[in-house]
N, C-alpha and C positions, 0 to 999 in steps of 0.2 A: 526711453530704452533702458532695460535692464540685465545685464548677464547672469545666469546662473545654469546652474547643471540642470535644475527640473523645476518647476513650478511651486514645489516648496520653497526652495534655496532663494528664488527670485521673489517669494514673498517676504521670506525672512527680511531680505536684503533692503526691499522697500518698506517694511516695519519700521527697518532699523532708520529710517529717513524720515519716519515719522510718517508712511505712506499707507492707507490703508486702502486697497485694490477691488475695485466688485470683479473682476475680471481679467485676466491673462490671458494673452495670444500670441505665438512662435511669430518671430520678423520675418518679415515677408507673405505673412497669411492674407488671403481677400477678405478682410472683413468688411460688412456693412456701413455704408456711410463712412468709410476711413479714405479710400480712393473714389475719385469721382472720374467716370469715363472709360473707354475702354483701356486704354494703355495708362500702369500705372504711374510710367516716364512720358510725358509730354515729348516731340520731337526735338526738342530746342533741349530739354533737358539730358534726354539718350548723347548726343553730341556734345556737351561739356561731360558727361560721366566720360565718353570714350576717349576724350582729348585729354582730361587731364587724367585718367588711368595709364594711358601712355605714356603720357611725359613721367609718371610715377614710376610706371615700369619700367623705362629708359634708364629712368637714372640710377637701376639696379636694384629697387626695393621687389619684395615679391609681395605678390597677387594680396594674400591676405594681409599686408601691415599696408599696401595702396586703398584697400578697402575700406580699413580704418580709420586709414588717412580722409578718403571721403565722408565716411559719414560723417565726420566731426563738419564736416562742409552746409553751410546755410543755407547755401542757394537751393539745395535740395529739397526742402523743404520737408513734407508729410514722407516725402521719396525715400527718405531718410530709412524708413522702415525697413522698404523693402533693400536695399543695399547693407543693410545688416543681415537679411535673411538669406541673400546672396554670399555675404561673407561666410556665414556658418554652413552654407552647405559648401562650399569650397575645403572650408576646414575639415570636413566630413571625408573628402577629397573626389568632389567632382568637376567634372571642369565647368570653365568659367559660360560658356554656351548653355549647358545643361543647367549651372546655376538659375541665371538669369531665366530660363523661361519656366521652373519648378518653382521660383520666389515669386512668382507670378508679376515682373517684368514685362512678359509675352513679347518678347522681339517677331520683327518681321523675320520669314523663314529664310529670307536673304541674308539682314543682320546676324541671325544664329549662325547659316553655313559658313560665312565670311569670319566669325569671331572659331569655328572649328578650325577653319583654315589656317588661322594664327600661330593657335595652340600646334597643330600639327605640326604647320611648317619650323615652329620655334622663334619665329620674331612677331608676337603677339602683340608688341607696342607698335611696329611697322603699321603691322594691317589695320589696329585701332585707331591710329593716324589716318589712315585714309578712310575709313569707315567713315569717321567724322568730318573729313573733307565732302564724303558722296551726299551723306546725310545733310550734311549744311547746306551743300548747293540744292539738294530737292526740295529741305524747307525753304529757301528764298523761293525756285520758283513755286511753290505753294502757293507762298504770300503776295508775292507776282501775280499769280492767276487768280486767287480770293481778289486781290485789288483792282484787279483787271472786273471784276463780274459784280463788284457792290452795285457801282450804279445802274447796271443795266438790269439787275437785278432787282431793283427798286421800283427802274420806268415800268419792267415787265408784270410785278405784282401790282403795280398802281393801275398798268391798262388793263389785264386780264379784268380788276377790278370793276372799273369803270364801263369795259367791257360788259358783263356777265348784268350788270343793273341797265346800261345802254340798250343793249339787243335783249337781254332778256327780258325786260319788263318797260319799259318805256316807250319803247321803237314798238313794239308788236302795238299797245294801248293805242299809243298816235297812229299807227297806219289803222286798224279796224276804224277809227274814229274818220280818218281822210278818206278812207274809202266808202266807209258810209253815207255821213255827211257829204263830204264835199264830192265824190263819187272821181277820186283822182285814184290813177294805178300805179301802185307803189312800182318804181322802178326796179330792175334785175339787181342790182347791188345792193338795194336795201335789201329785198326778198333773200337775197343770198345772206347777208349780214344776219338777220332775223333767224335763220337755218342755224347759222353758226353757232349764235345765243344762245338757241335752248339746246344744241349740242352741250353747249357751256355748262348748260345749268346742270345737265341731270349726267352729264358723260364726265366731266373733271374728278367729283367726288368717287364715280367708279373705275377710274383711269388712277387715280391717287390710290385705292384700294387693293384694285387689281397689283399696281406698281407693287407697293409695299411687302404684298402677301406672295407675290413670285418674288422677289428679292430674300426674300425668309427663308420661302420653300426650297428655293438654289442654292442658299448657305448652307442650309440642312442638309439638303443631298450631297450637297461637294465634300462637306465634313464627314458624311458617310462613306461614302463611295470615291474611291481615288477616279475611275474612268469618268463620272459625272465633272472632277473638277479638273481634268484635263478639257474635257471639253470647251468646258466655259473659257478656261485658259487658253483655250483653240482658236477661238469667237474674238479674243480682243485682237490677235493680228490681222483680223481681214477685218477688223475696221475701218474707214476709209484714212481717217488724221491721226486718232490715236494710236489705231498698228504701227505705224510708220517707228509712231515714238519711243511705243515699247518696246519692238524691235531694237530699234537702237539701244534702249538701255541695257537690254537680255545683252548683246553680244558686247557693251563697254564691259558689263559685269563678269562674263563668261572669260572673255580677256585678260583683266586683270587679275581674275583667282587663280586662274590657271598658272598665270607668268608669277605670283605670289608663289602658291606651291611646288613650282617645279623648282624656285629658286630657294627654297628650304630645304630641298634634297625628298622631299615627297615624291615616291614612285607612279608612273604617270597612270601606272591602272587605278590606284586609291585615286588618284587629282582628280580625274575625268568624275566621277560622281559628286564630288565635290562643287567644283564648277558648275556643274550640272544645277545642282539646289543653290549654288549662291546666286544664279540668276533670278530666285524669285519667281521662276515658271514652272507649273506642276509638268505642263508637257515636254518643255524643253531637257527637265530633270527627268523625264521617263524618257526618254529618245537618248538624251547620252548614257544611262545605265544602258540600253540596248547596242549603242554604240562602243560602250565599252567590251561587250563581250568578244564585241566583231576586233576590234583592235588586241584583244586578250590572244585573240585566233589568227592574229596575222596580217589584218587591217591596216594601211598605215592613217596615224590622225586628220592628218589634210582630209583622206577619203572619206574617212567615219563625219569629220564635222561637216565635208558636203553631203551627206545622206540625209542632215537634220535642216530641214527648210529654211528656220529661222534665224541660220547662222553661217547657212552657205553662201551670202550675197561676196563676202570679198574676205572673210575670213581664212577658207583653204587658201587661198593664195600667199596669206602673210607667213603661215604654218608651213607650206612646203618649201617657201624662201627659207624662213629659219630650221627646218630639217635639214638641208640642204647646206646649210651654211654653218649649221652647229650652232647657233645665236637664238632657240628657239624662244627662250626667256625676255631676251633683248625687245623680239621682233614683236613677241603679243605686247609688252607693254608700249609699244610706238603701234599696234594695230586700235589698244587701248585708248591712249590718248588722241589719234586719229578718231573713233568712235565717240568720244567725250567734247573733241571740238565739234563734230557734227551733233550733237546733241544739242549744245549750246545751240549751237546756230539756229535749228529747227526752234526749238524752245521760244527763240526770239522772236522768231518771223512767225512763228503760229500766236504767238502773244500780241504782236503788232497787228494782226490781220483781226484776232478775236473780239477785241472790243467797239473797233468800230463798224464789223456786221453785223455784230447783234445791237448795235446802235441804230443801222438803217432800216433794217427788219424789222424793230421796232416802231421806227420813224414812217415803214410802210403800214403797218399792222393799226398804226392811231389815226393815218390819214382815211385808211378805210371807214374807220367807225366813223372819223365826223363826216366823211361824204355820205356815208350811206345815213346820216342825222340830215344833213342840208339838203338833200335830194328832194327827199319828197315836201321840204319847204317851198324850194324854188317851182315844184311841181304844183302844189297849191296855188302861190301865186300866180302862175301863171294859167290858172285855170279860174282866178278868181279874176284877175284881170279882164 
């Protein structure tokens, strides 16, 4: 890393080091082969930049000497880049949200609302504190659920394996062979097995393709069209186990931004879109900008957030207690952490439950293949007998 006013100055500067350059590029630019992956900050990494940015900005430095402060920081590694390039566009005087995802950062759209909420509300080291608290707990359970699915994840590509050469090619050979020769009748379970196989063989490859190419074609369109990616955003609450969860997390997050903002002196017409986007849901964010207008017009908030599906299970209730009481800040961050120990919870019990049914499922799916192998053995036999 080199500072200078323009691309001359910065060559000067590295001559004068004795550096001779094939190429210069502004901090934080995507160049080729420099970042590997989609996010330039690793999750583990976003969560030490917000932790100790906070503790920097706690302890009264501003934005750009904390900045400083970090890049000189190792653990960041190649990161390093882009956090200078973060720095300079602050310098320039953007904020620190807008920074990061123009240095090409690319925070999640929840990370970004949540780091505006900050800045808005004026305790910007507060909220990056807990940023890195949410952040650290969804990377554990990450690694939680990657460690939960190694293994089953192993037996499942070992049997598909053994599967697709079982029933596809060996099982069908030996039965035309048992039923010619030995003129024995492949039993319903092998015949069904044998179905299954050459499903295997010629349907995976186009199930894998098909997958692939609507996953593409869906990001495509979401990117384009805000209604297309509301939709999809529609689709994960009515799924049977995952809605459940994301649910939860839309209204922990709805919760806490809210009881952040209001407690910075943010007027609750600007809070409400706010909270809206730091949920990380495209629809949830369209449903409280419409909600907001209804509260612009007279609405009280209890009603507007039971008009939004996803948040009326027990949240108007916390919100008309704290209207009512004048404590509305207090009562979302106790509606907050209420929402956060049921997450936990769920999180656990779906973790505990996950690994040992896709362990039986599996354990049924291998007994199939060798009964429908032993079948028609004992069926020979006993026709040779």
């Amino acid at each position: 890393l080199i500072e200078g006013a323009d691309v001359k100055e910065a060559r000067e500067r590295l001559a004068a080091r004795g550096i001779l350059a094939e190429r210069l590029v502004p901090a934080g630019s995507r160049v080729r082969g420099l970042f590997r992956g989609g996010a330039d900050l690793p999750a583990e990494l976003r969560v030490v930049f917000y932790r100790e940015l906070a503790v920097l900005l706690d302890a009264g430095l501003p934005l750009v000497a904390a900045l400083e402060i970090l890049i000189q920081s190792p653990e960041f590694g190649r990161g390093t880049v882009l956090l200078a390039g973060v720095r300079d566009r602050v310098r320039e005087g953007a904020g620190l949200a807008a920074a990061l995802a123009t240095a090409g950062a690319r925070p999640a759209p929840h990370e970004r609302a949540i780091v505006e909420v900050g800045e808005k509300a004026g305790n910007l080291a507060e909220v990056l504190e807990k940023l890195a608290a949410f952040l650290e707990e969804q990377h554990r359970l990450r690694e939680r659920i990657v460690s939960a699915l190694i293994y089953p994840t192993i037996i499942f590509v070992f049997a598909v394996c053994v599967a697709v050469v079982m029933l596809g090619f060996v099982i069908p050979s030996a039965a035309q062979l048992l039923v010619r020769e030995a003129r024995v009748e492949l039993p319903w379970l092998t015949r069904a097995m044998i179905t299954v196989g050459r499903a295997l063989v010629w349907g995976v490859p186009l199930v894998l393709a098909a997958a692939v190419g609507g996953v593409l074609a869906g990001r495509r369109a979401a990117a384009r069209e805000t209604a297309v990616r509301q939709r999809m955003d529609r689709l994960w609450f009515r799924l049977p186990l995952i809605g459940r969860g994301y649910a939860l997390v839309v209204n922990l997050r709805w919760a806490r931004t809210l009881a952040m903002l209001l407690r910075g002196g943010v007027p609750l017409l600007e809070a409400l879109p706010l909270a809206g986007r730091a949920t990380g849901s495209a629809w949830v964010t369209a449903q409280m900008e419409k909600e907001t207008e209804a509260v612009r017009h007279g609405s009280s908030l209890a009603d507007a957030v039971r008009r939004v599906p996803v948040l009326a299970a027990s949240l108007p209730a916390w919100i008309q207690a704290g209207e009512a009481s004048g404590a509305l800040e207090r009562l979302l961050d106790t509606a907050a952490d209420s929402y956060q120990h049921r997450w936990n919870r769920f999180a656990t019990r779906a973790l505990s439950v996950l690994e040992p049914a896709l362990i039986a499922l599996l354990g049924v799916f291998v007994l199939l293949v060798v009964l429908s192998v032993l079948l028609p053995i004992v069926a020979m036999n006993r026709a040779l007998g």
